[in-house]
C-alpha positions as CSV (number, residue, x, y, z in Angstrom):
1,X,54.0,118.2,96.6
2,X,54.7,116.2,99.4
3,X,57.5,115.4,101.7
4,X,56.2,111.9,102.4
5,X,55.6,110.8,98.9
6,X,59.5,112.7,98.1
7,X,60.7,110.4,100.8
8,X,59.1,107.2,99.0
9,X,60.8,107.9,96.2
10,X,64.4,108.2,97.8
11,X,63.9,105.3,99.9
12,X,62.8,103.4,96.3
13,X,66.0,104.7,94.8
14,X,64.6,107.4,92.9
15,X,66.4,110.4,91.8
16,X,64.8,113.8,93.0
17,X,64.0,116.6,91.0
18,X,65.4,120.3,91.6
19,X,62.5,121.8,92.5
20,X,61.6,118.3,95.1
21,X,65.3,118.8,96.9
22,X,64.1,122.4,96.9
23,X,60.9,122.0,98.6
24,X,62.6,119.7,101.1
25,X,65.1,122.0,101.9
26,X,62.9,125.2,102.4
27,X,60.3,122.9,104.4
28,X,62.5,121.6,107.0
29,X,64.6,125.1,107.6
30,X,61.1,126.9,108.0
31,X,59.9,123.8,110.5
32,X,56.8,122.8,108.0
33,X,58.8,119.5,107.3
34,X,59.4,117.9,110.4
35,X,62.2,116.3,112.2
36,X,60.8,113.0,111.7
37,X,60.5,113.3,108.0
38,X,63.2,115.1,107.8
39,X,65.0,112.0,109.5
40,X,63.4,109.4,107.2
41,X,64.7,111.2,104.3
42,X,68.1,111.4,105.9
43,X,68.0,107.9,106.0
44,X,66.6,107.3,102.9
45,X,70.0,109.2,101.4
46,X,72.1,107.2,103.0
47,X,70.6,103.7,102.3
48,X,70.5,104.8,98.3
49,X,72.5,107.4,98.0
50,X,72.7,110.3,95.6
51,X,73.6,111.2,92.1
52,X,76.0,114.1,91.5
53,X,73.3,116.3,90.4
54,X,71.8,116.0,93.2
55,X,74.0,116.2,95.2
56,X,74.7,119.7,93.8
57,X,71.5,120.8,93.8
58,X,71.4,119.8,97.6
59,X,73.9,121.8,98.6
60,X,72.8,124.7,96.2
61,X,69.5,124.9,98.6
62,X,71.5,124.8,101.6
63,X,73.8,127.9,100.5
64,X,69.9,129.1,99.6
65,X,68.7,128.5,103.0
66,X,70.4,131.7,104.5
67,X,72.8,134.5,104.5
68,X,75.7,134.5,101.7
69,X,78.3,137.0,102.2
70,X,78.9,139.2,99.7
71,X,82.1,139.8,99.1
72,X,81.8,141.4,95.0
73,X,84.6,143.4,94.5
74,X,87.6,142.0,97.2
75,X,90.3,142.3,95.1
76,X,92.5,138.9,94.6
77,X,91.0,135.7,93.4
78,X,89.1,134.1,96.7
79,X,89.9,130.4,97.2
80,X,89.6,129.0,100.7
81,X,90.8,125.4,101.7
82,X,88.9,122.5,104.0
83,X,90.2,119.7,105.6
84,X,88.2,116.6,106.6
85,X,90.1,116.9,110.5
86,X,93.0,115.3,112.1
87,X,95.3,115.3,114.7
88,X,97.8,117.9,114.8
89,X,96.3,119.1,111.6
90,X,96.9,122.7,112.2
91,X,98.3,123.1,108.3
92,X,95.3,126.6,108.1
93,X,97.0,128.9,110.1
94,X,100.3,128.8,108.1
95,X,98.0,128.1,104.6
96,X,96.1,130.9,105.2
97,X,98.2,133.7,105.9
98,X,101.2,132.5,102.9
99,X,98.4,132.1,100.3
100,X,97.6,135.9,101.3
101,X,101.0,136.4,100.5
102,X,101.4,135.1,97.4
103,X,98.4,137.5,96.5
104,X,95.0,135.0,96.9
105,X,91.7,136.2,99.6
106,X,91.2,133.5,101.4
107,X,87.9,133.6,103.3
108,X,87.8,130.6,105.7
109,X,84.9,130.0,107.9
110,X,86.2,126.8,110.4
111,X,85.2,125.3,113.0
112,X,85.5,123.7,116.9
113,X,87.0,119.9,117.8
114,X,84.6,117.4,116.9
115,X,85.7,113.8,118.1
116,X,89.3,113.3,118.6
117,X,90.4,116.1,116.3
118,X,91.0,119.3,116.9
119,X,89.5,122.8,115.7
120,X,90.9,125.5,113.9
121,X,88.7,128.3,115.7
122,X,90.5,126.2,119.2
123,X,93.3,127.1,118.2
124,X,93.7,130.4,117.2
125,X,91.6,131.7,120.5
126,X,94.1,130.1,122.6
127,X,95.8,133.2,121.6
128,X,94.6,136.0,124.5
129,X,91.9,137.9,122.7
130,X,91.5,136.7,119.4
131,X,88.1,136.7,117.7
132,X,86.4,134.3,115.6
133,X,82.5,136.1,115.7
134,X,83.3,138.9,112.7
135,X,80.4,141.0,111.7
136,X,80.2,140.6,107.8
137,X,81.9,144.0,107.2
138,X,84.7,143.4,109.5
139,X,85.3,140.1,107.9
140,X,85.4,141.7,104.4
141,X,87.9,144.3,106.0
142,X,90.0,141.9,107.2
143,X,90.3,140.4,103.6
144,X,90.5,143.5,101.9
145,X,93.2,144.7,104.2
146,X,94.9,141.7,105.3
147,X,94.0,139.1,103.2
148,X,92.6,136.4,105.1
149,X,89.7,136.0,108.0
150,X,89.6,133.2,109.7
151,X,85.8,132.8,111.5
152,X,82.7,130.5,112.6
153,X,79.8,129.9,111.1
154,X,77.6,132.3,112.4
155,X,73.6,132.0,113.0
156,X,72.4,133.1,109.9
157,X,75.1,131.4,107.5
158,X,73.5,128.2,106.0
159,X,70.6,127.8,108.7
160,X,69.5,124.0,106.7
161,X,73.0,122.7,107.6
162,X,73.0,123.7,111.3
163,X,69.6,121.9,111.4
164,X,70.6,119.2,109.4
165,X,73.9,118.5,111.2
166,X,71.9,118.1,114.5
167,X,69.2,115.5,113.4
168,X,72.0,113.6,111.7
169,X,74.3,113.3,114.8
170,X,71.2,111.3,116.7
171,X,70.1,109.4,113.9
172,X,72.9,107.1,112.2
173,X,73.0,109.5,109.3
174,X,76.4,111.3,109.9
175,X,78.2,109.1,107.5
176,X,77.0,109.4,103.9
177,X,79.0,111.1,101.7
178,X,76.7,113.1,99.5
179,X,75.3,114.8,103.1
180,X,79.1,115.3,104.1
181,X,79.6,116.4,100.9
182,X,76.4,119.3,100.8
183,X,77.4,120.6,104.4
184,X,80.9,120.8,103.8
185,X,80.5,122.8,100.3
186,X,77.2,124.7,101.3
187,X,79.6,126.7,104.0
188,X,82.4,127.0,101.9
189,X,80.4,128.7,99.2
190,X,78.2,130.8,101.5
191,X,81.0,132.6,102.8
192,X,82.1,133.5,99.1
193,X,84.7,131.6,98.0
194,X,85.2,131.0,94.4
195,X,87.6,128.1,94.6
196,X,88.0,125.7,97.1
197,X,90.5,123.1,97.9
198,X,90.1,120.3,99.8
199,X,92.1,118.1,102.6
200,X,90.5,114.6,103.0
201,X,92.2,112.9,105.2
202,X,92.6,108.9,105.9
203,X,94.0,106.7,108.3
204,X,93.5,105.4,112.0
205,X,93.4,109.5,113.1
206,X,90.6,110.5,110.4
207,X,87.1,110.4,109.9
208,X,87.2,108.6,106.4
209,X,89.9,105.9,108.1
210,X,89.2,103.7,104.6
211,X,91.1,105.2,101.4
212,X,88.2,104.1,99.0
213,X,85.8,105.9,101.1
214,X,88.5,109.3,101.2
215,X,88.7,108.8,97.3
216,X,85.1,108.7,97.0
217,X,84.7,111.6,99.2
218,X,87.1,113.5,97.1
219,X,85.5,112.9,93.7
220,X,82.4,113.9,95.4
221,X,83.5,117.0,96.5
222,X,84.7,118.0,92.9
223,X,82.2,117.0,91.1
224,X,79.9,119.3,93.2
225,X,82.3,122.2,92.7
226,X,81.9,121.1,88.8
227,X,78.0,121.3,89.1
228,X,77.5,124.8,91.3
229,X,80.0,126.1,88.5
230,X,83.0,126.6,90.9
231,X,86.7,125.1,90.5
232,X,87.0,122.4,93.4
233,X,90.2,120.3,93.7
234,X,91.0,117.5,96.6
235,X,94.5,116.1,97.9
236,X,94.1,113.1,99.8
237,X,96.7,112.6,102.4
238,X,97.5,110.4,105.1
239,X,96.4,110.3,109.0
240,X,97.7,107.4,110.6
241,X,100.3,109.5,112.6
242,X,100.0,113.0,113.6
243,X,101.0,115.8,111.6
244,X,103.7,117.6,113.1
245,X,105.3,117.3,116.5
246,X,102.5,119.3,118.2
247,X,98.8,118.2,119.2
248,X,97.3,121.0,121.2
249,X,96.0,124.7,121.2
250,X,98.6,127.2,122.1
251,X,101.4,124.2,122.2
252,X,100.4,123.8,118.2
253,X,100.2,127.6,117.5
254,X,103.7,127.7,118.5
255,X,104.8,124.9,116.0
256,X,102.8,126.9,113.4
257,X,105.2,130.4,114.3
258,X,108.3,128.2,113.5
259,X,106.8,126.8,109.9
260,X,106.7,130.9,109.4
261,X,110.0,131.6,111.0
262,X,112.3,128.4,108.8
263,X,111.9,126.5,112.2
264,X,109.0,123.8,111.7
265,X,108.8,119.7,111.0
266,X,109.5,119.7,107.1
267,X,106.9,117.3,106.6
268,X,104.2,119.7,108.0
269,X,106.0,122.4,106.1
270,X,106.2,120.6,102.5
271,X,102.4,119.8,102.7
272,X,101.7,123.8,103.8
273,X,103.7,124.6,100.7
274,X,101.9,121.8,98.3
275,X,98.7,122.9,99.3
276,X,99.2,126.8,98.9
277,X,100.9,125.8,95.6
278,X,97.3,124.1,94.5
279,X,95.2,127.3,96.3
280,X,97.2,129.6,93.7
281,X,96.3,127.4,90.6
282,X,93.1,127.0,91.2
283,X,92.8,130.9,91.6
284,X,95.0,131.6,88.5
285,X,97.5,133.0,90.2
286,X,99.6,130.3,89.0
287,X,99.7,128.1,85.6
288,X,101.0,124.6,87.2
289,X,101.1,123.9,91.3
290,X,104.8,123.3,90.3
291,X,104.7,126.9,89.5
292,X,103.0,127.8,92.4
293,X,105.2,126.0,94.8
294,X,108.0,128.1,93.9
295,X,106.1,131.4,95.2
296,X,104.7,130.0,97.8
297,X,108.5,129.0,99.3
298,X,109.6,131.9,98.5
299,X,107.0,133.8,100.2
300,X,107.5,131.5,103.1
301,X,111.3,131.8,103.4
302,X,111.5,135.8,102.9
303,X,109.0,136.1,106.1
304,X,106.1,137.5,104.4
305,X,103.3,135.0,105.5
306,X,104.7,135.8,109.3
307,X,104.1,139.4,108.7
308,X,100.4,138.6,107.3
309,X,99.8,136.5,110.4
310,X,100.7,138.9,112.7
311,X,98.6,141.7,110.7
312,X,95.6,139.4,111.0
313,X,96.0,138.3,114.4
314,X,95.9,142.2,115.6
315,X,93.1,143.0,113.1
316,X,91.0,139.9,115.0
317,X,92.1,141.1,118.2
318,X,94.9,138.7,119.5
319,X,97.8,139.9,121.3
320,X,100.8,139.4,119.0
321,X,103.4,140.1,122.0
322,X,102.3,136.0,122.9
323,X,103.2,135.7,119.3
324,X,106.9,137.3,119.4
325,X,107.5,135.6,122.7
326,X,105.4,132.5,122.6
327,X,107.2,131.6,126.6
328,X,104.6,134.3,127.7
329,X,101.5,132.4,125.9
330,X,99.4,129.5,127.8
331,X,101.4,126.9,129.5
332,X,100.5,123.8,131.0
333,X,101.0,123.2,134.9
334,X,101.4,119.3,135.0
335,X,104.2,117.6,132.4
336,X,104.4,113.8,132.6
337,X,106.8,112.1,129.5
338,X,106.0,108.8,127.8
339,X,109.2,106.9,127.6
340,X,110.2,104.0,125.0
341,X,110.1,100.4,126.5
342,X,112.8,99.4,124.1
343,X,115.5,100.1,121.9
344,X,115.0,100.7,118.1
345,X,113.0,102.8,115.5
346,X,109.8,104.5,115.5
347,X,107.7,102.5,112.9
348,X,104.4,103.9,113.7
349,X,101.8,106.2,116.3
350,X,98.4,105.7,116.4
351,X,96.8,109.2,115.7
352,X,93.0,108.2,117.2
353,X,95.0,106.8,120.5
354,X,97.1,110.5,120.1
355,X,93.4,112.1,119.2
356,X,91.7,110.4,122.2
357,X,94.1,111.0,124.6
358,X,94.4,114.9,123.6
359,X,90.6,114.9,124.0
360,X,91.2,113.7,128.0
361,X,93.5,116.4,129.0
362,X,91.1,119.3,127.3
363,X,92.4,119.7,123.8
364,X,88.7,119.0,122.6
365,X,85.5,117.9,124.0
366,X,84.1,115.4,125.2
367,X,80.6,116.5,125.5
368,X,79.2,120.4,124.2
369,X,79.9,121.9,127.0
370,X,83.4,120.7,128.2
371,X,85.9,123.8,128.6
372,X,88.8,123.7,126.0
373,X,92.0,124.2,127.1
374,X,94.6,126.5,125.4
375,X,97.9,124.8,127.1
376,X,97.0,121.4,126.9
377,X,98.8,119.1,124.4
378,X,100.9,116.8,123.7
379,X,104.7,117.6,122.3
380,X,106.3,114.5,120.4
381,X,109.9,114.0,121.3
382,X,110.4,111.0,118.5
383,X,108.2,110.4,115.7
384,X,108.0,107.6,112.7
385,X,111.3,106.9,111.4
386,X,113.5,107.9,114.4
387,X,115.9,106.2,116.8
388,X,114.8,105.8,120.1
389,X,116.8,104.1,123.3
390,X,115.1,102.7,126.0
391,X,113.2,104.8,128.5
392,X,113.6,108.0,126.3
393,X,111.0,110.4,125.8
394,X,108.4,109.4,122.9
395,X,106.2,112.6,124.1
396,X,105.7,114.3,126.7
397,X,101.8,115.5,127.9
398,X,100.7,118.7,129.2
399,X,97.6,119.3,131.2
400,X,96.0,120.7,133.5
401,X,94.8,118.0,135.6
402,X,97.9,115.0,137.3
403,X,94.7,112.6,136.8
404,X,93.9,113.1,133.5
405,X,97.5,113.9,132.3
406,X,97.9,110.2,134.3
407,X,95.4,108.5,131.9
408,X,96.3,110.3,128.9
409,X,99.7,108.9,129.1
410,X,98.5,105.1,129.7
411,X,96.5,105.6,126.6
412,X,99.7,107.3,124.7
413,X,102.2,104.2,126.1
414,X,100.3,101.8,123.6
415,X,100.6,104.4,120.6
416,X,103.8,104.1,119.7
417,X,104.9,101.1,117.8
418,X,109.2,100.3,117.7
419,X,110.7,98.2,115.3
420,X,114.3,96.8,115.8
421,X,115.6,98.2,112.0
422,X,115.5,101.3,110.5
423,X,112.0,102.7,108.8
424,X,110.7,105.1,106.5
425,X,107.9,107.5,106.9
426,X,105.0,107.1,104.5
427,X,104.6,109.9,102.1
428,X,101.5,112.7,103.4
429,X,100.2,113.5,100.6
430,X,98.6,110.0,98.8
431,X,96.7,111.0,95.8
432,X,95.0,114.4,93.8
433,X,92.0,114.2,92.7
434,X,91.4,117.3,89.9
435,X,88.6,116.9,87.8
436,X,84.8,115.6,88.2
């Protein structure tokens, strides 16, 4: 067998065999294949695509190519959730904890910004000492004792991905949705899930900004789960705003302690509660979301998801005390407000401008090795559907930097679209997508 008469094939529209995605797989992880097959074949995918079994079969060899944590015999059903990225999106850190609640394992290995949204692992080490670099055993402690872990992919986890990722990011090949689909399922399932459910975002603020492309994405996705043998489900929603009112490390951490404490947005909080609803189905903990919705509010009204948040930020090392009194956690030294040039109603924010502008004043990076920083944000004053007056707040940026806060906020000024009549928010949550 060989990788350059495999990569004729593809690039002739033929569908690989098992034991061909195999030998690809294994090759280019061990460094026999090299990068510039490797980047042929890349290319080759996205020019002809894939066909579901393939697709499996490629993500099956990526789960192959390393470590996969064993977690036989965590009591609770193990389903874990993924979203696509967007701004504000910091929907895990409540998910996560009130699944736990409501008696699921969720093991969730996230990740860092990438682009103009944020990242999960960001966010939670904004709070002083928390740790994302588990050993395996401490991460199976955490879910046998708290119930969730929430950590990065580590070195040995899914080595083909880490590779793969890197040759696609310089070659035009980051945007085909069966390779999206193999590295997003291949870490999923390596850290030993059993269920997964899946956030694909659309809209000006996401990667897949066309619904067709989300949709296709999403059927993907669960028809991968269908062909590894796992139950997959995906819930499209909608990112042409930002989620919430925060957009920021620390600044969203503290929006995420009042969705635990009956303080946060209720949009945020009815798509925390649809998606935990769907995470207990799919782990049979429920027999209908509806049903699942109803113990998820209830373990989200009667404080028990706080409690399993605060048990799991002191098992990872965090200092809870910034929890209980967030005024002592990271705070930005430079505030500038963006104010409304007219009267009327908030008909729309553009989440990429929001995304971008976060990404100036240290939210995310820029480049690899651009410092993060925990207090900067940006805290929304008004947001679609709201009355504004002239020269009120529309949101107000923190940084750390006058100059950057400066630009951010030119950027921000041209986000925010006001109508002269009253206007109606969008629904979040667009379409489900259930079955292969």
């Amino acid at each position: 067998m060989r990788a350059v008469d495999l990569i004729v094939r593809k690039r002739d529209g033929a569908e690989l065999a098992p034991e061909e995605i195999d030998f690809l797989v294994r090759g280019f992880t061990s460094g026999e294949i090299p990068d510039y097959q490797f980047a042929s074949l890349l290319m080759a995918i996205v020019l002809k695509g894939m066909t579901p079994d393939e697709t499996a079969r490629l993500t099956r060899a990526m789960i192959e190519s390393g470590e996969v944590l064993d977690l036989a015999g965590v009591p609770g059903p193990l389903v874990d959730k993924h979203s696509t990225g967007g701004v504000g999106d910091k929907v895990s850190l409540v998910l996560a904890p009130l699944a736990a609640a409501c008696g699921l394992r969720v093991p969730m290995m996230s990740g860092r910004s990438l682009g103009h949204t944020g990242g999960t692992l960001d966010k939670l080490e904004s709070i002083p000492g928390y740790r994302t670099d588990l050993s395996p055993k401490r991460f199976r402690q955490a879910l046998e004792t708290v119930g969730f872990a929430m950590i990065g992919q580590s070195e040995s986890v899914v080595p083909a991905d880490r590779r793969m990722y890197a040759l696609r990011d310089v070659t035009g090949t980051v945007e085909s949705i069966p390779l999206i689909t193999a590295s997003i399922m291949s870490k999923k399932f390596a850290e030993g899930a059993q269920a997964l459910l899946m956030d694909v975002k659309t809209g000006s603020g996401a990667f897949m900004k066309d619904r067709d492309r989300a949709r296709a994405l999403a059927r993907s996705l669960v028809a991968t789960g269908a062909g590894l043998g796992r139950r997959v489900a995906a819930m499209i929603t909608d990112m042409d705003r930002p989620l919430g009112r925060a957009v920021g490390n620390f600044l969203e951490v503290r929006e995420c302690i009042d969705c635990m404490n009956g303080a946060g947005p209720a949009e945020e909080v009815d798509l925390i509660v649809q998606q935990a609803s769907r995470m207990l189905w799919l782990g049979g903990l429920a027999a209908t979301p509806t049903e699942g919705e109803k113990l998820a509010l209830q373990r989200l009204r009667d404080g028990s998801a706080w409690k399993v948040f605060l048990a799991n930020v002191e098992f990872q090392g965090g200092n809870t005390d910034v929890l209980l009194h967030p005024d002592k956690g990271p705070a930005a030294s430079v505030k500038k407000a963006v104010t409304s040039p007219s009267d009327g109603f908030v008909a729309g924010i553009d989440a990429y401008a929001a995304g971008i502008a976060s990404v100036l004043i240290g939210v995310g990076r820029s480049r690899k090795e651009d410092r993060v920083l925990p207090s900067a944000g940006i805290l929304l004053s008004r947001t679609v559907g709201e009355a504004v007056r002239r020269g009120e707040e529309l949101c107000v940026v923190h940084g750390e930097s006058a100059g950057a806060v400066d630009e951010a906020c030119r950027l921000l000024a041209g986000a925010w679209r006001i109508a002269p009549g009253p206007v109606s928010p969008g629904p979040r949550l667009l379409e489900e997508v259930t079955r292969a």
